[in-house]
N, C-alpha and C positions, 0 to 999 in steps of 0.2 A: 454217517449218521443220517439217519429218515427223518423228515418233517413233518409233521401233522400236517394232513389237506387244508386246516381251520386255518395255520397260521400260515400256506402260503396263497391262500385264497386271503387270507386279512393282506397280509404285506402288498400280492398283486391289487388287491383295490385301492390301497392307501399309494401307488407307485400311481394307477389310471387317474386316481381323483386327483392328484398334483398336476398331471400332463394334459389334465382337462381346465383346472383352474387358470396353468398357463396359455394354453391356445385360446381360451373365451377373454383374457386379458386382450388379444389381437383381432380381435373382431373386430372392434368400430376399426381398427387402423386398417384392415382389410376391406371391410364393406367400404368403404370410401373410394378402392380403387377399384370396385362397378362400377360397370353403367348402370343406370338406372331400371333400365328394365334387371336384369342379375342381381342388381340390389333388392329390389319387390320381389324376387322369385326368391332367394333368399329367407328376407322377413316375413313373406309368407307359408314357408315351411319351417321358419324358427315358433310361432305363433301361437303352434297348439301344446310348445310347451313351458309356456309366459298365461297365456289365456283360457281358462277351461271352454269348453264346445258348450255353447248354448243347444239344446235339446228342449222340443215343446213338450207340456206336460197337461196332457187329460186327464179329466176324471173318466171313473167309470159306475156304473148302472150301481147304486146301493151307496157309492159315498156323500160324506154329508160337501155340500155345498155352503153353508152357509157356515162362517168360522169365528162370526162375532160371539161372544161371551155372554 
């Protein structure tokens, strides 16, 4: 019997999203046994995606500046 690509592509994601829920359950219990520098290299690559990236934002030439009502 052949399977639809949908439903072994559903079933492998539903297999990764449990195997992901269970390793991020071990994290603090892992981060703990860094050092502290390991720890901060870490939490700073976990970061950007807990945190969205601040980005400056200009106007440009024709918009309005003034946004009072």
């Amino acid at each position: 019997m052949i399977m639809k690509p949908q439903v072994i592509t559903k079933d492998l994601r539903a297999e990764l999203k449990t195997a992901i829920q269970n390793e991020l359950k071990q994290v603090p219990e892992l981060l703990k046994e860094l050092d502290t520098k390991e720890r901060l290299n870490v939490i700073c690559k976990l970061l950007p995606y807990v945190l969205p990236r601040v980005e400056q934002v200009s106007f440009s030439l024709g918009e309005p500046t003034d946004w009072s009502l």
